[in-house]
Every structure is written in C-alpha cells, then in structure tokens.
C-alpha positions as a Markdown table, in Angstrom:
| # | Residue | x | y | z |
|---|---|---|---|---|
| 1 | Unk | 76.6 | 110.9 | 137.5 |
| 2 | Unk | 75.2 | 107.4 | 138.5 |
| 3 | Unk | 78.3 | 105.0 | 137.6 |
| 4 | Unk | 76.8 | 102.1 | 138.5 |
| 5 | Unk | 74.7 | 102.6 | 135.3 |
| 6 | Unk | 77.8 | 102.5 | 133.0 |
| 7 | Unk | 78.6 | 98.7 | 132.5 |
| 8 | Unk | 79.2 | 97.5 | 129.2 |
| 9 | Unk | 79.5 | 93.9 | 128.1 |
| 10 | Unk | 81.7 | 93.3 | 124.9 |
| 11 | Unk | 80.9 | 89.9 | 123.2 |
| 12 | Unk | 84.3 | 88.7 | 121.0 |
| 13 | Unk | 88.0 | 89.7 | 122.4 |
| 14 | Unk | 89.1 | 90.7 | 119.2 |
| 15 | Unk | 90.8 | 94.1 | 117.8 |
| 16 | Unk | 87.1 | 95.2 | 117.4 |
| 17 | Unk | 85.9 | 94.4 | 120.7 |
| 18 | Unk | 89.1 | 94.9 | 122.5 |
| 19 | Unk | 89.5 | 98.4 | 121.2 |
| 20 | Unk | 85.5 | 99.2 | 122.2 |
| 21 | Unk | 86.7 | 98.1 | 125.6 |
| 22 | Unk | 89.5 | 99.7 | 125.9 |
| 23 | Unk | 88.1 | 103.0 | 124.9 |
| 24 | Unk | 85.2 | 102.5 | 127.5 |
| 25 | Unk | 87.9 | 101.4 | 129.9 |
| 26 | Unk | 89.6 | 104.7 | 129.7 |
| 27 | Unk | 86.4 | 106.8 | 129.7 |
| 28 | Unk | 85.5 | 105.0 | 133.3 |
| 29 | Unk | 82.9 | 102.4 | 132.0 |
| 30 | Unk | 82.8 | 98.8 | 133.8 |
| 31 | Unk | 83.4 | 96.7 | 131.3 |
| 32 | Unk | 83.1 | 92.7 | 131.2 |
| 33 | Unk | 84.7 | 91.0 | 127.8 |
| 34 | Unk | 83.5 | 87.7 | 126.8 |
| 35 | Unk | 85.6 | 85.4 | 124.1 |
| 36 | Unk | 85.1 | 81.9 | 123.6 |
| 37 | Unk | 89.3 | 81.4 | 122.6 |
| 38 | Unk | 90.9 | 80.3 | 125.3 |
| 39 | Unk | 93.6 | 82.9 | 125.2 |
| 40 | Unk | 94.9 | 85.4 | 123.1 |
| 41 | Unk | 96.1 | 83.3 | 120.1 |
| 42 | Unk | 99.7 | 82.5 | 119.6 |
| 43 | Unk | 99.1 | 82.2 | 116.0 |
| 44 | Unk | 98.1 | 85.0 | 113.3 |
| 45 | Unk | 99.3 | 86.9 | 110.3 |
| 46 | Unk | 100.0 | 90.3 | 109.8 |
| 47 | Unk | 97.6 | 93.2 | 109.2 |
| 48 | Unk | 98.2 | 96.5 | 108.0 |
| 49 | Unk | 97.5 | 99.5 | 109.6 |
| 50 | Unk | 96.2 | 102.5 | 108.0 |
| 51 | Unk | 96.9 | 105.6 | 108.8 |
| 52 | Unk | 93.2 | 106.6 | 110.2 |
| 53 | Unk | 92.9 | 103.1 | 112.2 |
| 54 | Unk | 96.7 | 104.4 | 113.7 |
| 55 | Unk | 94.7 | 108.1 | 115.0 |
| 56 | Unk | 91.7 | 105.8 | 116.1 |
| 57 | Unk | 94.4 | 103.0 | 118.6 |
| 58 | Unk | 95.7 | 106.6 | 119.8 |
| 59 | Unk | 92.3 | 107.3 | 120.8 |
| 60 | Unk | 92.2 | 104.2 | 122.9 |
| 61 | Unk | 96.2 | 104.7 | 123.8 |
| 62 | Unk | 97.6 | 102.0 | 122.0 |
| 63 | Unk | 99.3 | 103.6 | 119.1 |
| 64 | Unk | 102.9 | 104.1 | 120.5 |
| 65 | Unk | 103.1 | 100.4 | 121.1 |
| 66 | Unk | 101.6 | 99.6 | 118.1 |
| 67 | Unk | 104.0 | 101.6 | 115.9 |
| 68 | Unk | 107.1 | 100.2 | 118.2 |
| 69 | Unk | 106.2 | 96.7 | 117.9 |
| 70 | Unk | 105.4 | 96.6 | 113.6 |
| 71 | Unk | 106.6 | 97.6 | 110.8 |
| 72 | Unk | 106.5 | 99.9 | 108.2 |
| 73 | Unk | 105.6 | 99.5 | 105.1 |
| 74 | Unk | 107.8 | 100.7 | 101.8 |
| 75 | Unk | 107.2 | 99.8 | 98.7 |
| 76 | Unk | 105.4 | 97.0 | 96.4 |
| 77 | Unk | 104.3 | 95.8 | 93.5 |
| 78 | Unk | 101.6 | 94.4 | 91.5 |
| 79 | Unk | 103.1 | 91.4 | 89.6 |
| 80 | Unk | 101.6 | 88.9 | 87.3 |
| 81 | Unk | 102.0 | 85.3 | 87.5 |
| 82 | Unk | 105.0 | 85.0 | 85.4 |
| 83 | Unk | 106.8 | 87.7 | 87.6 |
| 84 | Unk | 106.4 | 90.3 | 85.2 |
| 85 | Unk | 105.4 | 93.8 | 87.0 |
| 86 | Unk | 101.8 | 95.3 | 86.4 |
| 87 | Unk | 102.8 | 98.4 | 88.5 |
| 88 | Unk | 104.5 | 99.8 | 91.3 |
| 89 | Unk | 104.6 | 101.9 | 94.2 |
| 90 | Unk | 108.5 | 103.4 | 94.9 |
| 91 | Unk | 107.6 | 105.6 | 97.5 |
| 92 | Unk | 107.2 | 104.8 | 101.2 |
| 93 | Unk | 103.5 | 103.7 | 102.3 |
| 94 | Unk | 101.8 | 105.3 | 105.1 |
| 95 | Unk | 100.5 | 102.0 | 106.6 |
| 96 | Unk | 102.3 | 99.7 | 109.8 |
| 97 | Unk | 102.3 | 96.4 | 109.7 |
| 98 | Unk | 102.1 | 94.1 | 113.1 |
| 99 | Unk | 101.1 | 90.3 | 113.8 |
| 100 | Unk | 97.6 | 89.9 | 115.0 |
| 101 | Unk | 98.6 | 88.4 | 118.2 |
| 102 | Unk | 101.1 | 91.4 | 119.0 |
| 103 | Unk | 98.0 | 93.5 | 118.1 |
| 104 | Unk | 95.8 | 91.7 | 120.3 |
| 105 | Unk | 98.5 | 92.0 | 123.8 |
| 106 | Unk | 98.8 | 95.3 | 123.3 |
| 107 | Unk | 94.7 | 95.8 | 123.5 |
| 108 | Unk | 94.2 | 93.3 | 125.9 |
| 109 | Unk | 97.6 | 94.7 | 127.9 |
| 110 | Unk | 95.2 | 98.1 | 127.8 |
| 111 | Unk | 92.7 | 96.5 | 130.5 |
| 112 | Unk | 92.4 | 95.9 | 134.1 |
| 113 | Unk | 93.6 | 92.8 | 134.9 |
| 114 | Unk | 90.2 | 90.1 | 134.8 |
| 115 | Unk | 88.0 | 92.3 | 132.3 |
| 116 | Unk | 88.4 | 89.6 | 129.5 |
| 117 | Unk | 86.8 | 86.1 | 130.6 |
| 118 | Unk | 88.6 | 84.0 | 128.4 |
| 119 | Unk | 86.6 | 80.2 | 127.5 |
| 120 | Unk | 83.9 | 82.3 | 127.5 |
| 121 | Unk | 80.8 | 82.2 | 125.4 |
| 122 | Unk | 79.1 | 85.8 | 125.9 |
| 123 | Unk | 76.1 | 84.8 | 123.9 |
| 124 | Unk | 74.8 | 82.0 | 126.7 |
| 125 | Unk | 75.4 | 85.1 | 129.4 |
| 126 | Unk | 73.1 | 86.5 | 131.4 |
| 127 | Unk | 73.9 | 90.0 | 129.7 |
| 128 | Unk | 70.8 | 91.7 | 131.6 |
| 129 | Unk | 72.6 | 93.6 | 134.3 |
| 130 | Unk | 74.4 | 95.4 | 131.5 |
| 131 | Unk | 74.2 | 98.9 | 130.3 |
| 132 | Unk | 75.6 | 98.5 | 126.7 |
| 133 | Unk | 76.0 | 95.0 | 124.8 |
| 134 | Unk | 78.6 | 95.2 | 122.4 |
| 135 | Unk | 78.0 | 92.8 | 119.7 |
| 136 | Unk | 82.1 | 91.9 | 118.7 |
| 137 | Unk | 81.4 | 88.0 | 118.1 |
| 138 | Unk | 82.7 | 87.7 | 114.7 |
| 139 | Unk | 81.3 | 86.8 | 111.2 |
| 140 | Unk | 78.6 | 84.2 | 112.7 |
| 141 | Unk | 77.5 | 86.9 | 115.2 |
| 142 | Unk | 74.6 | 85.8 | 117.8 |
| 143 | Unk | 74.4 | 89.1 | 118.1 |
| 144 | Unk | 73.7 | 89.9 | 115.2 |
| 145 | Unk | 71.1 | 87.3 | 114.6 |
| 146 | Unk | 69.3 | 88.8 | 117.9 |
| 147 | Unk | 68.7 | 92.1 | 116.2 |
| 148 | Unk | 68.2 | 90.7 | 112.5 |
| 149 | Unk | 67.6 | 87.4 | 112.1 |
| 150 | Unk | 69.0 | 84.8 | 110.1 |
| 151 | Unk | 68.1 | 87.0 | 107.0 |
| 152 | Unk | 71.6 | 88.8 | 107.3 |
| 153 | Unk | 74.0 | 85.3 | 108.2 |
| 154 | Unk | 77.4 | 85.2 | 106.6 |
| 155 | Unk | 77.2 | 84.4 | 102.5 |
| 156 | Unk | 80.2 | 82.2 | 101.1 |
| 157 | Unk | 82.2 | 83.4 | 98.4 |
| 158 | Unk | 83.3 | 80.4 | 97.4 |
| 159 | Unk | 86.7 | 81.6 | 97.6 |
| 160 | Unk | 89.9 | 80.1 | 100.2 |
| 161 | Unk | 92.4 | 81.6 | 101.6 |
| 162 | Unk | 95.8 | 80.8 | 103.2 |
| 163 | Unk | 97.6 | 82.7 | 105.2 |
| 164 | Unk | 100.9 | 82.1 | 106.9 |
| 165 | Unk | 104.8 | 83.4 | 108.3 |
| 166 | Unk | 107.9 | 82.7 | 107.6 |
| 167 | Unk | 110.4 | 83.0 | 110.3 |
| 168 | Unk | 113.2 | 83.6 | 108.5 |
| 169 | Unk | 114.1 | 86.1 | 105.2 |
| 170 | Unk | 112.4 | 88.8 | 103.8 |
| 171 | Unk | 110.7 | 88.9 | 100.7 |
| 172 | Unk | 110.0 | 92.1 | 98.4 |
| 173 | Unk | 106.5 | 93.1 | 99.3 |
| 174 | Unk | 104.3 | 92.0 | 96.5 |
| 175 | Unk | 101.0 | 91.1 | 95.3 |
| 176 | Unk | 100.6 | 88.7 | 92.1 |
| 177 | Unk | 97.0 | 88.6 | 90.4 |
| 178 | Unk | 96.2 | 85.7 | 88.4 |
| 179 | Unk | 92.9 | 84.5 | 86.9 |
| 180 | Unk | 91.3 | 83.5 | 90.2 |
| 181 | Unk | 93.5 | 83.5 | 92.1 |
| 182 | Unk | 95.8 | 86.2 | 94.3 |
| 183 | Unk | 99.1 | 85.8 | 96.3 |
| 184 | Unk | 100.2 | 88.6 | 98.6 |
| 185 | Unk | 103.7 | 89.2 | 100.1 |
| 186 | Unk | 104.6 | 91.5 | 102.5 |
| 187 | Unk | 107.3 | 92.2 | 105.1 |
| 188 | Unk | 106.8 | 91.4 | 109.2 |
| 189 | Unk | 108.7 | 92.7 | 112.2 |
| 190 | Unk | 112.2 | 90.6 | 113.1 |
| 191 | Unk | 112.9 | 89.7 | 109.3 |
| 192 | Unk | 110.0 | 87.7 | 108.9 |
| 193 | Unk | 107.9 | 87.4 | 105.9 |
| 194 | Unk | 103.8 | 87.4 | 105.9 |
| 195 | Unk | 102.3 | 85.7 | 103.5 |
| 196 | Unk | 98.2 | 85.0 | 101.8 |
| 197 | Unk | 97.3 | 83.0 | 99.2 |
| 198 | Unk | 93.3 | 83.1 | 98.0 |
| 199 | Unk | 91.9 | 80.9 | 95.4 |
| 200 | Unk | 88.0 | 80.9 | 93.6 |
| 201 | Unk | 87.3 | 77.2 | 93.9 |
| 202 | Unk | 83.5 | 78.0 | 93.5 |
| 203 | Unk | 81.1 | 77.4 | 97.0 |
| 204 | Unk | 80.5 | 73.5 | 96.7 |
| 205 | Unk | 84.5 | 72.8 | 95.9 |
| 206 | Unk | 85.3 | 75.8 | 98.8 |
| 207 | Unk | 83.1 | 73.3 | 101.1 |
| 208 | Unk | 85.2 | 70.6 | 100.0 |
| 209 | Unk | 88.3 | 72.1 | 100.8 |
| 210 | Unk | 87.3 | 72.8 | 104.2 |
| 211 | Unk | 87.1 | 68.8 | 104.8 |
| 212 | Unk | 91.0 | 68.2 | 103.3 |
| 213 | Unk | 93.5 | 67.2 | 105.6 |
| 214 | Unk | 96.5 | 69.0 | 106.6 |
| 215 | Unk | 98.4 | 67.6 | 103.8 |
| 216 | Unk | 95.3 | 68.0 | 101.2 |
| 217 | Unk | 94.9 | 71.5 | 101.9 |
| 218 | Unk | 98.9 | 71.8 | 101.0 |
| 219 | Unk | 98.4 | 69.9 | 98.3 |
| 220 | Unk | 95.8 | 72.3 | 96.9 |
| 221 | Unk | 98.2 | 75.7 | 97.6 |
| 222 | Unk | 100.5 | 73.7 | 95.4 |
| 223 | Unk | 98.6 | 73.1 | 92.8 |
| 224 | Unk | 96.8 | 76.3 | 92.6 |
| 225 | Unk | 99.7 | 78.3 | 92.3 |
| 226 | Unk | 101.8 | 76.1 | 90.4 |
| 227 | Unk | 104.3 | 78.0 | 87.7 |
| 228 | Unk | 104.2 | 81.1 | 89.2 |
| 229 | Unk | 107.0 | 83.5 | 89.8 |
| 230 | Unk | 110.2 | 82.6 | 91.4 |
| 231 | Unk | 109.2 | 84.7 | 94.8 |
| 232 | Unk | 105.9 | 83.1 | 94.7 |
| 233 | Unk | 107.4 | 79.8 | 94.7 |
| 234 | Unk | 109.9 | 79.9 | 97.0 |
| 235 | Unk | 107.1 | 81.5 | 99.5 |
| 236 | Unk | 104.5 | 78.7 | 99.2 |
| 237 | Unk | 107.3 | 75.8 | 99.1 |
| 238 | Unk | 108.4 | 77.2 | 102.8 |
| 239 | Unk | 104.5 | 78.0 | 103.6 |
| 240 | Unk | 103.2 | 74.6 | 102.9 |
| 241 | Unk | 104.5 | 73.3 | 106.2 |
| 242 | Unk | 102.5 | 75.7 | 108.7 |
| 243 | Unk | 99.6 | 77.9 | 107.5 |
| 244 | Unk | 96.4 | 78.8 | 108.5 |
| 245 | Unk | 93.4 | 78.2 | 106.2 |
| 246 | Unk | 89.5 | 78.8 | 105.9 |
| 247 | Unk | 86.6 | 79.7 | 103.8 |
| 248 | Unk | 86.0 | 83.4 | 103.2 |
| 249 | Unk | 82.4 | 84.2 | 103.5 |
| 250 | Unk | 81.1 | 87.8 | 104.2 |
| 251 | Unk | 77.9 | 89.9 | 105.7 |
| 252 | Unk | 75.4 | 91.5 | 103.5 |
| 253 | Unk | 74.8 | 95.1 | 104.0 |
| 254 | Unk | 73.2 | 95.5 | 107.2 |
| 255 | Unk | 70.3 | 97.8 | 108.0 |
| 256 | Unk | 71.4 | 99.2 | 111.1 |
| 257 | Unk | 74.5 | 98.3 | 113.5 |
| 258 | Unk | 72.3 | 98.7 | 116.7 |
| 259 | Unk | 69.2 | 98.4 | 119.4 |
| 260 | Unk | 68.3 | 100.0 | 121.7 |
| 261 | Unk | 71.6 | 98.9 | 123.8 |
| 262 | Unk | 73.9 | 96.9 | 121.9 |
| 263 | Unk | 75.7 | 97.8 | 118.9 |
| 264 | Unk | 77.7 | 95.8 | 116.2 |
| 265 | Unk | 81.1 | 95.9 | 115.1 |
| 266 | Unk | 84.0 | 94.7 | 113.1 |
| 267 | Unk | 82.9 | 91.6 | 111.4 |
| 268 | Unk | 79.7 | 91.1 | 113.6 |
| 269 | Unk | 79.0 | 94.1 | 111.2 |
| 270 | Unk | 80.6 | 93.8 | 108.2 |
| 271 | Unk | 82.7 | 90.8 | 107.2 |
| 272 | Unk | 84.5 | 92.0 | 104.0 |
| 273 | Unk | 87.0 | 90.2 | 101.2 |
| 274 | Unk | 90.4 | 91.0 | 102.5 |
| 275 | Unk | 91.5 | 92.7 | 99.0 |
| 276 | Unk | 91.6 | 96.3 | 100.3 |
| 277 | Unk | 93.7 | 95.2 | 103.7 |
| 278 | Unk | 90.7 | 97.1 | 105.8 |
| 279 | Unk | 89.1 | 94.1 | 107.7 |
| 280 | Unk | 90.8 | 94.8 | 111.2 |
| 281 | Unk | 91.3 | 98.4 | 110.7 |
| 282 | Unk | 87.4 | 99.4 | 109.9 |
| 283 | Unk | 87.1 | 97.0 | 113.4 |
| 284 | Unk | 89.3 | 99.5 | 115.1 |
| 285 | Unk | 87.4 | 102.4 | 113.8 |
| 286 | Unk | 83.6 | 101.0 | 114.8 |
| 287 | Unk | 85.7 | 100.0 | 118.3 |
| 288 | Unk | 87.2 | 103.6 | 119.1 |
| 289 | Unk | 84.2 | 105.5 | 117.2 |
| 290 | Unk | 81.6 | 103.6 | 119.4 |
| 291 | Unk | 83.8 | 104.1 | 123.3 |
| 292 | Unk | 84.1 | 107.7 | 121.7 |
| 293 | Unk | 80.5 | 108.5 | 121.7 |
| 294 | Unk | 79.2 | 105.8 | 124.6 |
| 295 | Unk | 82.2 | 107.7 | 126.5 |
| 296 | Unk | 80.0 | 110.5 | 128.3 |
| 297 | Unk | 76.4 | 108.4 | 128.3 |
| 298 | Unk | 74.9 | 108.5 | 131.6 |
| 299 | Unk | 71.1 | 106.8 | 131.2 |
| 300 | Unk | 69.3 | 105.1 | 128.9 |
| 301 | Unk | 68.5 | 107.7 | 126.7 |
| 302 | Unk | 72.1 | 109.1 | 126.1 |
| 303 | Unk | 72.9 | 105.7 | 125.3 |
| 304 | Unk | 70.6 | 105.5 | 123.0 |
| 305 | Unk | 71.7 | 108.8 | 121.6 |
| 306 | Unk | 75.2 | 107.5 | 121.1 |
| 307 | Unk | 74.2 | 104.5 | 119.5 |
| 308 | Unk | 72.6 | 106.0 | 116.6 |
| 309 | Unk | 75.4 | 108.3 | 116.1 |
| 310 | Unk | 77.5 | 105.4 | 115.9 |
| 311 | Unk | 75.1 | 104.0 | 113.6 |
| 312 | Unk | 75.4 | 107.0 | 111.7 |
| 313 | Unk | 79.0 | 107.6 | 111.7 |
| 314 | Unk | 80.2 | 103.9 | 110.7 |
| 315 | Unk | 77.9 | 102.0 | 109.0 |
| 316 | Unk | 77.6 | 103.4 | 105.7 |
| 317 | Unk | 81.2 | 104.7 | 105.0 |
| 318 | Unk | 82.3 | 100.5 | 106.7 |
| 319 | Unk | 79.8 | 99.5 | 104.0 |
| 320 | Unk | 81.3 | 101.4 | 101.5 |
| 321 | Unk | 84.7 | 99.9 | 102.2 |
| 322 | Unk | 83.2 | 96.3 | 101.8 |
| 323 | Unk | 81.8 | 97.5 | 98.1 |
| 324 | Unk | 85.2 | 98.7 | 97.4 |
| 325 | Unk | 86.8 | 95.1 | 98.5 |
| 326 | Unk | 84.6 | 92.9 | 97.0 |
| 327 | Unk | 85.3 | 95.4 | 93.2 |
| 328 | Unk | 88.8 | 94.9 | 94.4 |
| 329 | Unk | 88.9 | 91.1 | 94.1 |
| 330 | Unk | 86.8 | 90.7 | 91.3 |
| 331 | Unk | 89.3 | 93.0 | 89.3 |
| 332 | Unk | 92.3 | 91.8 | 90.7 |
| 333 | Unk | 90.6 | 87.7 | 90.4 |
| 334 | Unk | 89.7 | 88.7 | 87.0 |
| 335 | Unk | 90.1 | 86.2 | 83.9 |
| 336 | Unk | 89.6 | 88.6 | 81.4 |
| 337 | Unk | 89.7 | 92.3 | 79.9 |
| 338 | Unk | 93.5 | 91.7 | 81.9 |
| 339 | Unk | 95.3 | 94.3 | 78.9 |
| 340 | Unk | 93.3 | 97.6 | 79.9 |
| 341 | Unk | 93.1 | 96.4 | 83.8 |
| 342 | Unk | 96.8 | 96.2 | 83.8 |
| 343 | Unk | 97.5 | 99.6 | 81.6 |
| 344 | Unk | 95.2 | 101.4 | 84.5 |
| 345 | Unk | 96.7 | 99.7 | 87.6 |
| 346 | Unk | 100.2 | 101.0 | 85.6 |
| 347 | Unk | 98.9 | 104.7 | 84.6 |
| 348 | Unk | 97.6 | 105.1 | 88.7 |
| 349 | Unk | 100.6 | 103.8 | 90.0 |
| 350 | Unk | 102.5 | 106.4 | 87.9 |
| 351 | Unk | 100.2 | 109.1 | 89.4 |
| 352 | Unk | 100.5 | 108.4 | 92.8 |
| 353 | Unk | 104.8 | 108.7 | 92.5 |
C-alpha cells in the first residue's frame, strides 16, 4: 500500500471535522486540518450526546473522555409559559451532556501534535497535493459552494437564538414552549446550568437584531420572554450578562454530500434548527461514518468508492433528521391548535414511562 497516497485535508476544526480527522488519524491517514478560529474556543454551550453519536466518538476513541468529562442527563419537562407542565419524562435519559469546548479538547487532544493549523482559512489553500478534501467549513461552506453552487447557500429562518451558562446552581432541566418562542434548560458538568433561548422575530427584524448592541440584544431576551415562569426568569435575569447570540439559518436538502474527492459534513452538509438537539451529534456521525469507510482506501478509485458509500450511508437518514427538527420547532413555536398539541406531547410522555 502506497501511503503517500493517503493524505486528507479537513476544512473546519469542529466536532465534524475533528472527528473525520481523528478517525483518519487512527486508521494511518496524513491528515492536515484547517480552521480559520484562532484556537479552540473558550466559550460554548452544552450539547447533548445521543446515544449513537457516543458508539460513533468510540469509533474515533474519544468516548471514555467524553462520558468522564459531561454529564448525564435525567429527567425534564415540557412546561408552558406560565410554568404549568405539558409533560414529562421521570425516567433517566440515555443522552451526556458536555460543553462544546470540552468536546472540542478532547478531539483535538486525539491528534498529533501540529495537524490542526489554527488562523487558518483552508478554502484559499493550495489543497491539490491532497488525497481527500473534507469539506467541515460550517454553514457558509466554500466547499460546499465548489460542488453546488450558490443554489444550495444557507436560508434564514428568521428565527434568534441565545445561548449561554451559568456558573453557578442548577436548574431542573426544562424546556418551555410558547407562541414563537422556546426556552431550554438543562444541567452542565460542575453545577452549572446551560441555557437557550430562540425567538421568531421574522427574517428582516432577525437581520435587525444581528446589528443590536450588547445591551440591545439583552434588551430583546428580556422582552421576549417577559412573564414567563419563575425558572425561566431567574435564568435569563442571570443570562443577560454573558451569552452568545446569532441568527439561525439552515441548508436545503442537498443532492449529494461529495465529488470525486471531497465530501461534506456536519453543517457544511446539513445545517438544521437545533429543536431535536442533533446538530453536533449527526456531525459526529458523517465524521466517524466518513474515516470509517476512507479508512482502508488506497487509490483514487477506492476513494471514490468510499465516498459514495458515505453518501449513501448519511445523507438521507442526516436529511431526515433536519425534516424532523424543523416539524419540531414549528410544533413546539406553534401559536395555535396548542390544546391537542399539548394532550399528545402528555399521552407520549406517558408511553415512554
């Protein structure tokens, strides 16, 4: 086997593209990541695990530090604005919860020391002395636009969303639907509390928002949520003095995920709303699926083997998951037909116990 062949550049050090890398990593591929960040970010909320993204990081072997340094999930409900309870899960969920930077050091802690070129912009690289191009560069992927075209850019939703931590105190885990809007709860690792707050403002007033100062874009939290439950309150009143806000636009379905040697994945891919809690782990899946099958390729042609069986294996059921989101927040967003919404949330929630 020639290994000179193998070399794989991996646009985007995030959990999709540091997973892909990791995975090639481990199955002896030379691999070069690129990410524009400067480092691995300090900052970032927590993400939930799912069971099958937890098999795929122990694909790539980062599951034991994964489970050690999160936390799991127990229970939670689904509240209304007043506080009043929709329905509720009593038994332990199967899903870990870690901070995106802790998820990011342990991928990156994965690599040889120099495969991630932080300050980096892959897309302006000379990427022709590589094997594989792995196409990790986010929801405004050049990559992305190299195999497509601007036909598939990110769409806004006109939706926003904050997201922040609180150091200290733990709050039930919780998520409150009201008429456009949605605030989520959920415990963190150390006695912290995780918290996401996403409001319809419509695309022009989204754009808007975007332009706000720190203290406008507070402003706003507080007045979208105001006179909501007790929790909910006491949250956003502690969250309104650090928090991380944006616009949430997503990807139409794509065609394909790949070319003749590159391949997308995570958001490069499929950019979803966040409502199931899938974003990062569907990432991790493309990431582990795609080092997975790459993992034996020797020429050209098993490359291009293993990239349609990636293509095969992740693009419709990733594409599926975005449906399933986007049905998710309009349901849970929802400003009417609320009375047999909630009496079906309640009746599943009873059927799960």
């Amino acid at each position: 086997m020639d290994r000179k062949f193998r070399r794989a550049a991996v646009l985007g050090g995030g959990i999709g593209g540091l997973t892909a890398a990791a995975g090639l990593v481990r199955a002896g591929w030379d691999v070069a990541v690129f990410e524009r960040a400067p480092a691995i970010p300090t900052r970032g909320t927590a993400l939930g695990m799912w069971p099958a993204a937890m098999r795929a990081l122990a694909t790539v072997g980062a599951e034991p530090a994964v489970r050690a340094g999160g936390t799991a999930m127990s229970t939670a409900a689904t509240l209304r604005p007043d506080g009043s309870v929709i329905a509720a899960v009593q038994r332990p969920i199967s899903m870990n919860l870690i901070a995106r930077p802790a998820l990011l050091g342990i991928l990156h802690g994965l690599l040889p020391p120099g495969t991630v070129a932080f300050g980096v912009d892959g897309a302006a690289q000379d990427l022709g002395g590589f094997d594989v191009v792995v196409g990790a560069d986010g929801i405004n992927s050049a990559v992305r636009t190299w195999l497509l075209g601007h036909g598939y850019d990110a769409r806004e939703t006109g939706k926003v969303v904050w997201r922040g931590t609180l150091e200290a105190g733990q709050f039930p885990a919780s998520e409150t639907w009201g008429p456009g809007r949605l605030l989520g709860i959920t415990p963190r690792e150390a006695g912290k509390t995780n918290w996401y707050a996403c409001a319809d403002l419509g695309v022009e007033a989204s754009r808007a928002a975007l332009s706000l100062d720190r203290a406008g874009q507070a402003a706003l939290l507080h007045a979208s949520f105001a006179g909501w439950h007790e929790d909910a309150g006491r949250v956003l009143a502690a969250g309104e003095a650090d928090f991380l806000f944006h616009q949430l636009s997503v990807v139409p379905a794509l065609p394909t995920f790949i070319g003749s040697r590159t391949a997308l994945i995570g958001d490069a891919a499929h950019a979803m709303e966040p409502n199931l809690g899938r974003g990062a782990c569907e990432a991790i899946l493309d990431g582990a699926t795609l080092a997975a099958l790459l993992g034996p390729a020797d020429s050209p042609a098993s490359v291009a083997a293993a990239l349609r069986r990636y293509d095969s294996a992740r693009r419709r059921p990733s594409q599926r998951i975005v449906r399933g989101s986007a049905l998710v927040a309009r349901i849970a967003m929802a400003s009417s037909g609320l009375r047999p919404r909630d009496a079906a949330l309640s009746l599943a929630a009873r059927l799960a116990r």
